[in-house]
LOMARLUM-275903 format. One record per atom (N, C-alpha, C): z, y, x; residue in three letters; residue number from 1; atom name. Coordinates in nm, 4 decimals, decimal comma, padded with zeros to 6 digits. Atoms other than C-alpha are relative to their C-alpha. Layout:
REM LOMARLUM-275903
<<Z; Y; X>; 'ALA'; NUM; 'CA'>
...
//
This chain:
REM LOMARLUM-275903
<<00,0000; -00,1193; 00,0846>; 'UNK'; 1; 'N'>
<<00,0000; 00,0000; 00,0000>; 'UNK'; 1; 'CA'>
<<00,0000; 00,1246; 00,0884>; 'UNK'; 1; 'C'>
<<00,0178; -00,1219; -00,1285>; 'UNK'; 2; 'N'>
<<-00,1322; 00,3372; 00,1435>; 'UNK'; 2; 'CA'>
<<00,1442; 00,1147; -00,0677>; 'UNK'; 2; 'C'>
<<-00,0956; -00,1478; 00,0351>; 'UNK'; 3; 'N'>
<<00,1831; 00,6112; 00,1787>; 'UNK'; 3; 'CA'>
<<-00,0542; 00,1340; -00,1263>; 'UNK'; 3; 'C'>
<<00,0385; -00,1021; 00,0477>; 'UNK'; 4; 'N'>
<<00,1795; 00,8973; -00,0630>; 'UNK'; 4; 'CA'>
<<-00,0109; 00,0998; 00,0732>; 'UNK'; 4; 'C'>
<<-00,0419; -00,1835; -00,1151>; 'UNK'; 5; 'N'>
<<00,3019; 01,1620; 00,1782>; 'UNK'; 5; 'CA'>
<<00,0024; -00,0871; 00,1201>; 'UNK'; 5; 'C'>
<<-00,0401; 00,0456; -00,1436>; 'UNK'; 6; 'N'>
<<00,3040; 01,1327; 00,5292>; 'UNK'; 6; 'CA'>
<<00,0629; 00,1190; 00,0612>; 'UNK'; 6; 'C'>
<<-00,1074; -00,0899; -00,0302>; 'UNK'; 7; 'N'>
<<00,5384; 01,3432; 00,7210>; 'UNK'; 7; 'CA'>
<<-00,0412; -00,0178; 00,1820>; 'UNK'; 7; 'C'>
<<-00,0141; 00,0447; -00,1909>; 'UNK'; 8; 'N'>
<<00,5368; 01,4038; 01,1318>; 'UNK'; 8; 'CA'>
<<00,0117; 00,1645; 00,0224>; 'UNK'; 8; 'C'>
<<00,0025; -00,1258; -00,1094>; 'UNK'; 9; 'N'>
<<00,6396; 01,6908; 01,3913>; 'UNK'; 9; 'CA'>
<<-00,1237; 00,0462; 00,0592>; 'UNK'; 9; 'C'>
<<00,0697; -00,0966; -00,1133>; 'UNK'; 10; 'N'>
<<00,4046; 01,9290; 01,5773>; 'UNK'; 10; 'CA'>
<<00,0045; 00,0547; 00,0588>; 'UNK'; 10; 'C'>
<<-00,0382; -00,1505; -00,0697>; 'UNK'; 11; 'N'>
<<00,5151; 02,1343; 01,7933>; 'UNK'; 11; 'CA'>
<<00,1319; 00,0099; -00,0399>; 'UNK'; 11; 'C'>
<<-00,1264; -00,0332; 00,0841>; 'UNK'; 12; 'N'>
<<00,7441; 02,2979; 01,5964>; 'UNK'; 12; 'CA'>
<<-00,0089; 00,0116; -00,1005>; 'UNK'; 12; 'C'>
<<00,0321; 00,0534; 00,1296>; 'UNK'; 13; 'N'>
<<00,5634; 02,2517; 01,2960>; 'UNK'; 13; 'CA'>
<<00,0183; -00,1217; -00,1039>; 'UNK'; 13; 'C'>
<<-00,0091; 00,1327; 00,0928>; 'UNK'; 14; 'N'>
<<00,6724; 02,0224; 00,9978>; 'UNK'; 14; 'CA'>
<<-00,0975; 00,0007; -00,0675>; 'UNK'; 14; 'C'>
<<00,0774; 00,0181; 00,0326>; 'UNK'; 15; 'N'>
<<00,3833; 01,8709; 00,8588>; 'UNK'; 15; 'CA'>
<<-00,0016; -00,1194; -00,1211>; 'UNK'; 15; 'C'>
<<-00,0308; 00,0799; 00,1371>; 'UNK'; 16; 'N'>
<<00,3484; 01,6953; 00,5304>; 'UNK'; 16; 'CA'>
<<-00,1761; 00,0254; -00,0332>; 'UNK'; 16; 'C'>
<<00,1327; -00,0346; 00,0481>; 'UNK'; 17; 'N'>
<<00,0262; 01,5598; 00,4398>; 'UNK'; 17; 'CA'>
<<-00,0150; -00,0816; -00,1037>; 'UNK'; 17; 'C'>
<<00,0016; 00,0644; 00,1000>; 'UNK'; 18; 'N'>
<<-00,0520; 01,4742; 00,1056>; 'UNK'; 18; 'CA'>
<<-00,1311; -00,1139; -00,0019>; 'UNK'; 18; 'C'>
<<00,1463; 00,1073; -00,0339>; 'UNK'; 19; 'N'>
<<-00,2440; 01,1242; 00,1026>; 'UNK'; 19; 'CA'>
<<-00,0244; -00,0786; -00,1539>; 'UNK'; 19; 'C'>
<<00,0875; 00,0578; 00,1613>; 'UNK'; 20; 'N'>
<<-00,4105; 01,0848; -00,2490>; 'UNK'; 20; 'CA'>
<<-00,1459; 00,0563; -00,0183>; 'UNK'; 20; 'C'>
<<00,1487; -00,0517; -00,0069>; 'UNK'; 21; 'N'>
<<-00,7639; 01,2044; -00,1972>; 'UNK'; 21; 'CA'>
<<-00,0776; -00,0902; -00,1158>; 'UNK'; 21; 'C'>
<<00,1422; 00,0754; 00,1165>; 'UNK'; 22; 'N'>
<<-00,8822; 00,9290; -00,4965>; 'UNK'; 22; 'CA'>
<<00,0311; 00,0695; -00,1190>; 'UNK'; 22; 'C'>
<<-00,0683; -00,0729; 00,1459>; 'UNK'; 23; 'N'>
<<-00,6449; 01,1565; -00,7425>; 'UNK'; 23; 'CA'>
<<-00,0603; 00,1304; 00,0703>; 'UNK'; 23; 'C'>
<<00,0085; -00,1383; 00,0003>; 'UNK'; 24; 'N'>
<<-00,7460; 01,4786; -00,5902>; 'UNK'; 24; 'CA'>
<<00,1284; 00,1072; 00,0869>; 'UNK'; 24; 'C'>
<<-00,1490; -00,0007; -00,0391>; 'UNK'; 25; 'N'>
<<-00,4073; 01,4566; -00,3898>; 'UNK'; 25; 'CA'>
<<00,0782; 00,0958; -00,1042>; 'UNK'; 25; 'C'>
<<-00,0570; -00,0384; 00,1042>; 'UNK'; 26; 'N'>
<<-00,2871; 01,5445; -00,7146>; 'UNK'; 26; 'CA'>
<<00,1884; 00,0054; 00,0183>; 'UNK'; 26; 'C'>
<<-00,1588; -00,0046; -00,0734>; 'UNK'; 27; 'N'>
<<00,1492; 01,6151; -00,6331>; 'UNK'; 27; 'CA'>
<<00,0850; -00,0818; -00,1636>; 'UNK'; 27; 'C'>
<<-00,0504; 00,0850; 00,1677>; 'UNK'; 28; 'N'>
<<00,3277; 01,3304; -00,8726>; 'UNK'; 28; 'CA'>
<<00,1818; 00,0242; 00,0778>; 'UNK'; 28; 'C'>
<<-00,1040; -00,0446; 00,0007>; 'UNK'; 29; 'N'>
<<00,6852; 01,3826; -00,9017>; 'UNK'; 29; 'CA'>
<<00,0741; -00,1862; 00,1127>; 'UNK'; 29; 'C'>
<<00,0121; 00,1224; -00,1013>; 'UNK'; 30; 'N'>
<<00,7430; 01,0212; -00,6809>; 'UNK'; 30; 'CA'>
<<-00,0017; 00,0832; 00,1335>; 'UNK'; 30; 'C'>
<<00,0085; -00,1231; -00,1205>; 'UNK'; 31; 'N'>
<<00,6067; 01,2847; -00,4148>; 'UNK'; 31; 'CA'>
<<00,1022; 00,0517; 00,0517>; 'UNK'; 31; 'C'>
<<-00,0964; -00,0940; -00,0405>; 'UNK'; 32; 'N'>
<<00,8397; 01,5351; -00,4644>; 'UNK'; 32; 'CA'>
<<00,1040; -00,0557; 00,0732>; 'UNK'; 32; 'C'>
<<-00,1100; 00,0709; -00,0423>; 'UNK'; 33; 'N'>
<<01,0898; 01,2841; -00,4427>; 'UNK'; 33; 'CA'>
<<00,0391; -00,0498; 00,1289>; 'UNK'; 33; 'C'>
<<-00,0042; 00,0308; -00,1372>; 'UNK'; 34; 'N'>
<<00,9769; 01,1742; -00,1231>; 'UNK'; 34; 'CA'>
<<00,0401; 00,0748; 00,1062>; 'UNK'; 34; 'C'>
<<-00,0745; -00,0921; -00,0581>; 'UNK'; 35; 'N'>
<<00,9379; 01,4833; 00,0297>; 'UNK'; 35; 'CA'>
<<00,1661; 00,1007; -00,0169>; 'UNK'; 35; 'C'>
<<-00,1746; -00,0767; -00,0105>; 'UNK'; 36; 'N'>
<<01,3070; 01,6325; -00,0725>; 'UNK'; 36; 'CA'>
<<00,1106; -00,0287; 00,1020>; 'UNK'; 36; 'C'>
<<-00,1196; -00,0080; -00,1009>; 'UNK'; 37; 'N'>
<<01,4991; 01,4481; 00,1869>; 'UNK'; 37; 'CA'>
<<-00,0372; 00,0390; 00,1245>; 'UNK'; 37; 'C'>
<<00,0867; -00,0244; -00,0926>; 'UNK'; 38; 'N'>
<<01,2387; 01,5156; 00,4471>; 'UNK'; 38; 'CA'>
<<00,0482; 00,2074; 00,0105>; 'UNK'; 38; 'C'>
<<-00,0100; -00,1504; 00,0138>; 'UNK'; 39; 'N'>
<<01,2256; 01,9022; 00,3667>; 'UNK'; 39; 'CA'>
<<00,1723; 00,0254; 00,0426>; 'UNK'; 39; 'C'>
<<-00,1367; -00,0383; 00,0169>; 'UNK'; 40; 'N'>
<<01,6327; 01,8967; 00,3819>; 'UNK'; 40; 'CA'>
<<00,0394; -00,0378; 00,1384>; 'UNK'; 40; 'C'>
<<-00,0249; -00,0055; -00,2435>; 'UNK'; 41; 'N'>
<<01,6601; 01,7340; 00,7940>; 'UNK'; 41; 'CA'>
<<-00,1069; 00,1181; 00,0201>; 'UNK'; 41; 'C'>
<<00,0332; -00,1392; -00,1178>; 'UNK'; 42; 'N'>
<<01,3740; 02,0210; 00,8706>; 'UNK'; 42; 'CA'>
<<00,0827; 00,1064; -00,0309>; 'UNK'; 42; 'C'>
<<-00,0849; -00,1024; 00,0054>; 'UNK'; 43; 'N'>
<<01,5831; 02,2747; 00,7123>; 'UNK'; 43; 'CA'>
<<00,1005; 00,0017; 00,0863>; 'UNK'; 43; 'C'>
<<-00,1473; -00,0464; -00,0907>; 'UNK'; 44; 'N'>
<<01,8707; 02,2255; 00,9682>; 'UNK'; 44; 'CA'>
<<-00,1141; -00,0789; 00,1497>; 'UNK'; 44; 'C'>
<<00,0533; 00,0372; -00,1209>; 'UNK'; 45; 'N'>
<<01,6398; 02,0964; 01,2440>; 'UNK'; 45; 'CA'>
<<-00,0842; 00,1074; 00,0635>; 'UNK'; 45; 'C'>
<<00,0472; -00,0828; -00,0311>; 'UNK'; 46; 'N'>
<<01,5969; 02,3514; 01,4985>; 'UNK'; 46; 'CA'>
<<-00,1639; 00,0191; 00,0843>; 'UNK'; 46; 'C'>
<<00,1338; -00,0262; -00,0336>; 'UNK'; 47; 'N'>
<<01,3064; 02,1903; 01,6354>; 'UNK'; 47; 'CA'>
<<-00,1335; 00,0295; -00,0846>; 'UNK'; 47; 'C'>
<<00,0707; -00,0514; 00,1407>; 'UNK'; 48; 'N'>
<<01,0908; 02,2917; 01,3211>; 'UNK'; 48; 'CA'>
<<00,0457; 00,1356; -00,0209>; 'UNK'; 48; 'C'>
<<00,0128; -00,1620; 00,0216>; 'UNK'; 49; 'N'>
<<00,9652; 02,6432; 01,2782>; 'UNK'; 49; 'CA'>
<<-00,0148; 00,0286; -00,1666>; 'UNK'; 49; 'C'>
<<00,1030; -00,0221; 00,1676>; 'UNK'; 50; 'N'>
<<00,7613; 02,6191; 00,9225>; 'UNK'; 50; 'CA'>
<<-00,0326; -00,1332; 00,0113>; 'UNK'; 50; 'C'>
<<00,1012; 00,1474; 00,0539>; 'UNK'; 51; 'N'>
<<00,5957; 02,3270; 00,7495>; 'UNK'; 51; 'CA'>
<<-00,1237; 00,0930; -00,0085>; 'UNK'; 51; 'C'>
<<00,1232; 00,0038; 00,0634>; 'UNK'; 52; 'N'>
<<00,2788; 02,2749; 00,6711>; 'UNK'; 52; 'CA'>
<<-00,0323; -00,0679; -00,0735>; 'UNK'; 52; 'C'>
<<-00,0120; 00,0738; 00,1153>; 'UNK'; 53; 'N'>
<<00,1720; 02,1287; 00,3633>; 'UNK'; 53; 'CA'>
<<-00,1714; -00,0469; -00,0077>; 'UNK'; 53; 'C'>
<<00,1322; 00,0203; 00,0339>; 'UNK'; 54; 'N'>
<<-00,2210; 01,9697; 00,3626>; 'UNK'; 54; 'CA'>
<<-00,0319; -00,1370; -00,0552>; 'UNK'; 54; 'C'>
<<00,0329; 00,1442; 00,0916>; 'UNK'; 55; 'N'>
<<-00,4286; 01,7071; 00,2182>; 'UNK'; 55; 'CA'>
<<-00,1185; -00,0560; 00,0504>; 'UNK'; 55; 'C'>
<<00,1038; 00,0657; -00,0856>; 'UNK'; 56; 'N'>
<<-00,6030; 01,4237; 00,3017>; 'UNK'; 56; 'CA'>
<<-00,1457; 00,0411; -00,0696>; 'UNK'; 56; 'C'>
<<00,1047; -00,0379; -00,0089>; 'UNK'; 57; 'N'>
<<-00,9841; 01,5228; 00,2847>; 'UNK'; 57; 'CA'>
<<00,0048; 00,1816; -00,0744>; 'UNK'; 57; 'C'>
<<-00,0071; -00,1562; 00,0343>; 'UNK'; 58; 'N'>
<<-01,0530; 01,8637; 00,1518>; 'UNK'; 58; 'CA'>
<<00,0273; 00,0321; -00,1621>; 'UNK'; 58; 'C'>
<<-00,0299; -00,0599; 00,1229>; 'UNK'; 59; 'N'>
<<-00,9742; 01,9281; -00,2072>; 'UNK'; 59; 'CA'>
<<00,0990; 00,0998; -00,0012>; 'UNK'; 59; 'C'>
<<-00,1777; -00,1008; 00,0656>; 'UNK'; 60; 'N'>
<<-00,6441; 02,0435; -00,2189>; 'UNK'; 60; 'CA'>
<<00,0203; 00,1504; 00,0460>; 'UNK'; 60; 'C'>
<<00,0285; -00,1615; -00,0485>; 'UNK'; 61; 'N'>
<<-00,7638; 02,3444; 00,0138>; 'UNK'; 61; 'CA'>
<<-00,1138; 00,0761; -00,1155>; 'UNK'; 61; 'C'>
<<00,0856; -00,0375; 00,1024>; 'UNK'; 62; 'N'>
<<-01,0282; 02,3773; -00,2589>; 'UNK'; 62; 'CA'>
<<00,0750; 00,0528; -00,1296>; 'UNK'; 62; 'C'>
<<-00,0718; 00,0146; 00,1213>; 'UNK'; 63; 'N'>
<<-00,7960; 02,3807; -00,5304>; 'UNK'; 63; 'CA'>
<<00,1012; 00,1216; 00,0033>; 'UNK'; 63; 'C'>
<<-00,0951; -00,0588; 00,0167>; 'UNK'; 64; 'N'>
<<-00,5099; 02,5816; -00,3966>; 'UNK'; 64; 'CA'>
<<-00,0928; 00,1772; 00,0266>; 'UNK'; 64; 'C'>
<<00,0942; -00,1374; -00,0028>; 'UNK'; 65; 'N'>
<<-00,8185; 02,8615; -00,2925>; 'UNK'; 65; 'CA'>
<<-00,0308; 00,0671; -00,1564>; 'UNK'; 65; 'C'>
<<00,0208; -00,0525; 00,0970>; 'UNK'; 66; 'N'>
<<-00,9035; 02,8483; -00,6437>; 'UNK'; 66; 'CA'>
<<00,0839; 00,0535; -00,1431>; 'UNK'; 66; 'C'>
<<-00,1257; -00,0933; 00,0553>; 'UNK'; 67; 'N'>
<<-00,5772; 02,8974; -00,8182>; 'UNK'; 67; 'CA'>
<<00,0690; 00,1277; 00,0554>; 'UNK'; 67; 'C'>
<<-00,0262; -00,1171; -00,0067>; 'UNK'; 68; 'N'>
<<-00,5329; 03,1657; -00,5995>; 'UNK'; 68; 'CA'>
<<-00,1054; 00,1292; -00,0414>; 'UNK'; 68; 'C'>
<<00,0568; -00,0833; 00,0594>; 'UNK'; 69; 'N'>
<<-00,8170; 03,3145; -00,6878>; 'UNK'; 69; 'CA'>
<<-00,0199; 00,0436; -00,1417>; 'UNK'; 69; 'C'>
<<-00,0485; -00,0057; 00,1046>; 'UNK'; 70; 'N'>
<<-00,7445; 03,2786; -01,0271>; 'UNK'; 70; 'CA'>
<<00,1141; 00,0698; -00,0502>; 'UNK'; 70; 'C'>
<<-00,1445; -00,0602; 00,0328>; 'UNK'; 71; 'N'>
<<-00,4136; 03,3877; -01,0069>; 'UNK'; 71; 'CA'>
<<-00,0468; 00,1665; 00,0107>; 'UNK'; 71; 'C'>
<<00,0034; -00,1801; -00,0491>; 'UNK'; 72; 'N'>
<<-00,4896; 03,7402; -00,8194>; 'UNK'; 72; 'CA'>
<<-00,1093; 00,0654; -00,1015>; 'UNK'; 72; 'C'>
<<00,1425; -00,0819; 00,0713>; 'UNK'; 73; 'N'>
<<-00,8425; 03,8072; -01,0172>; 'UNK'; 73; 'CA'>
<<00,0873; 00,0509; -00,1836>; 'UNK'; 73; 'C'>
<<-00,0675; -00,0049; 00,1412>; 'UNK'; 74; 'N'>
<<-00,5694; 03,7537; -01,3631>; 'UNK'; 74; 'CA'>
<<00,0931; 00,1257; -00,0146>; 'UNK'; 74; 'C'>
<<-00,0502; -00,1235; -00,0149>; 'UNK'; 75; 'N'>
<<-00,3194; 04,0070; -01,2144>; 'UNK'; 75; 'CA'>
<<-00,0351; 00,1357; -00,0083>; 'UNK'; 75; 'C'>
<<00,0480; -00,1155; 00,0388>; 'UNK'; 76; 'N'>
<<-00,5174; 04,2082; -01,1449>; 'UNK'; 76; 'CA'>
<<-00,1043; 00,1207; -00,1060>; 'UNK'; 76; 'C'>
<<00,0371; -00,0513; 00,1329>; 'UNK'; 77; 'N'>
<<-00,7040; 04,2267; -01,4764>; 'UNK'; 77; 'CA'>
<<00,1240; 00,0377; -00,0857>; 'UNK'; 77; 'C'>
<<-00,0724; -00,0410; 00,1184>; 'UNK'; 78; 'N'>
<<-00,3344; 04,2598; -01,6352>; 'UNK'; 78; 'CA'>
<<00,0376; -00,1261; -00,0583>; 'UNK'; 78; 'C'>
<<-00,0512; 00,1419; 00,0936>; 'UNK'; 79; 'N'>
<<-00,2753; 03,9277; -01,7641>; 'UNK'; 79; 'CA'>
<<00,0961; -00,0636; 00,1234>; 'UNK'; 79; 'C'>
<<-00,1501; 00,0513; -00,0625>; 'UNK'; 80; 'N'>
<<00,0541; 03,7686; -01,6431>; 'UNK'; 80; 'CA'>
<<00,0175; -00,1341; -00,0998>; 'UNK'; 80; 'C'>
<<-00,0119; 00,1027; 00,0735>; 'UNK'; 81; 'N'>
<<00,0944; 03,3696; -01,6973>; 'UNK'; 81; 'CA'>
<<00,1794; -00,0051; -00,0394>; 'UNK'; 81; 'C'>
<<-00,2061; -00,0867; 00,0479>; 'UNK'; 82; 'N'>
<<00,4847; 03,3870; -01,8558>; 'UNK'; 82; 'CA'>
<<00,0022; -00,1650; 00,0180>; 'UNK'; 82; 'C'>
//
C-alpha cells in the first residue's frame, strides 16, 4: 500500500508531500491525521525552519494557483466567501 503523506527533512525545511496524484492529491481527513503528529515534533524541532507542503505530480500546484486566483479576483470584485 502506497503512503498517503510522506514526510522528510531538508535542510531545514519540513517537507510533506502529498502522495495521491490518482485523487488529485485530494487532502482526506486520514491525512490530516497523519500529518498532526508530524507538524507537532517540527514545531519544537529547531532543526526545521518552515514546511513545505507539495504534491506528487503537478495538480495540487494547479489547484492551489487556481483557488488563489479565485479567491483574490472575488475580493477584489467585493464578494467575501462567509
Amino acid at each position: 500500500m502506497t503512503q498517503e503523506v510522506l514526510f522528510e527533512i531538508v535542510g531545514k525545511s519540513g517537507v510533506i508531500t502529498l502522495n495521491r496524484p490518482e485523487a488529485l492529491n485530494a487532502l482526506t481527513l486520514n491525512m490530516v491525521r497523519l500529518m498532526k503528529p508530524v507538524l507537532a515534533d517540527w514545531a519544537v524541532n529547531d532543526a526545521v525552519a518552515h514546511i513545505v507542503i507539495e504534491g506528487a505530480g503537478l495538480l495540487l500546484f494547479l489547484q492551489l494557483q487556481m483557488y488563489m486566483h479565485d479567491h483574490h479576483k472575488n475580493h477584489f470584485l467585493g464578494h467575501h466567501n462567509q
